[in-house]
N, C-alpha and C positions, 0 to 999 in steps of 0.2 A: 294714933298717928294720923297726918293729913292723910287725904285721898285726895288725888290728884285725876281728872278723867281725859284722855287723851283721844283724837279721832285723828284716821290720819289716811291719807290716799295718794295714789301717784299715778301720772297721767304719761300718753307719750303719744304723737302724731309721728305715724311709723313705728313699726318697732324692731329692727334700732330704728330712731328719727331722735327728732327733739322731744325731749323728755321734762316732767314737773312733778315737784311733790307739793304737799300741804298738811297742817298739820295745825289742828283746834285742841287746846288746853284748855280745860276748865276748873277752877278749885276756888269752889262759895261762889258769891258774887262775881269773883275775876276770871277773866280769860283774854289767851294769846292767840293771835294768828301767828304761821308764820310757811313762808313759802320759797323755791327754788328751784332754780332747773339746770337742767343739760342738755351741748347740743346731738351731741353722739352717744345715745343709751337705749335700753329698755326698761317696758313697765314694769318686768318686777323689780331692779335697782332705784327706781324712783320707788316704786312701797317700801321697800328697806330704808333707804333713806328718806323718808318722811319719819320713821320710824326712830331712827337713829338718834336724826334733827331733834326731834322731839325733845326725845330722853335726853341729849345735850342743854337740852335747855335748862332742866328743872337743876337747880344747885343742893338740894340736900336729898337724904335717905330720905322718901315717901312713899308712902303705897300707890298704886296706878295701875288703873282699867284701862285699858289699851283697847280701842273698837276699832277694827281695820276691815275693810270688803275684800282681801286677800287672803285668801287660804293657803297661800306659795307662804307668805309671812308668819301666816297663825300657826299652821302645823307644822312650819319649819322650825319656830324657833321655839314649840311645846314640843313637838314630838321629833322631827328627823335628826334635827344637831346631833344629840347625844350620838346616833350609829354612825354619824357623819366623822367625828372627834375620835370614837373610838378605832374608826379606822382609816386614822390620818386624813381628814378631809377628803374621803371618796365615798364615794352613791355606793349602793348597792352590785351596780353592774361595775364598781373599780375605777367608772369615771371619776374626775376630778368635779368637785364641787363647785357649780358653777357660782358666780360672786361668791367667793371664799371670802375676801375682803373685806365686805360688808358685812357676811354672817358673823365672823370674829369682833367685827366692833360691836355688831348689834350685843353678841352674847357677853360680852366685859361690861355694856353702858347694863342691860337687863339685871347681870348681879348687882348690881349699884342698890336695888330697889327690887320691894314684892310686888311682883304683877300679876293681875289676870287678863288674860289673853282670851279676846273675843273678837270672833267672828261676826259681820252685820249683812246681810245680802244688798248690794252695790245699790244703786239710786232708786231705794224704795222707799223714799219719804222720812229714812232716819235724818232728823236735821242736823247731827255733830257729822254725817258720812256725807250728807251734801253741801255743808260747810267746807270739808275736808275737800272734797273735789272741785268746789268755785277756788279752794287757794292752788290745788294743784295746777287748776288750766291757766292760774295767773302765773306761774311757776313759769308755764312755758313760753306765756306771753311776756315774761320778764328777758326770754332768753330773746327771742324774736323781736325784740325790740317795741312791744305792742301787735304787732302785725301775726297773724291768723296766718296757716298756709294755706 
């Protein structure tokens, strides 16, 4: 089966502020950029949906390594969903799961395909994770119109 390698980041000036994801595909030879933003969010909704974006992209069942510098993303959707689901979308303390929204998409786009889920430490020289964050700050300089605040 292909394997498909996926890197992905999400940015935000403020948080909530304006917000940007990104998101490096690679399979053989080929790879995709692809990036977007918000102007009312935060960073972990931009990881999710870089995350998301991603997996939308690919059109068939393929396997896929997922390298994200979020550990809200990595352990959310290997380890916490499941106690999250089994008790109706609440934490631990009966709170309400925060982006419920997004964790629901992420986990229908994830069954789609077998993934491994990895963790990279943030702008240490991995080039798929600093790829992944030159598309996210484009992301947000897509929303701002070019302009930096």
């Amino acid at each position: 089966m292909e394997v498909v390698e996926i890197y992905t980041d999400g940015a935000c000036k403020g948080n909530p502020g304006v917000g940007g994801w990104g998101a490096l595909l690679r399979h053989g030879a080929h790879q995709r950029e692809l990036f977007g933003g918000e102007l009312d969010t935060t960073n972990n909704r931009m990881e999710l949906l870089a995350v998301i974006r991603a997996l939308e992209a690919l059109k068939r069942h393929v396997r896929v390594k997922i390298y994200t510098d979020s550990k809200y993303v990595q352990q959310g959707i290997s380890t916490w969903i499941h106690d999250w689901k089994r008790r109706g979308w609440k934490t631990s303390s009966r709170q309400p799961v925060k982006n419920e929204d997004l964790w629901r998409e992420l986990d229908d786009l994830a069954a789609r395909h077998e993934i491994e889920w990895h963790w990279v430490k943030g702008h240490s020289g991995h080039d798929g994770n600093e790829t992944a964050d030159k598309l996210a700050n484009r992301g947000v300089q897509s929303v701002l119109g070019g302009k930096m605040r």
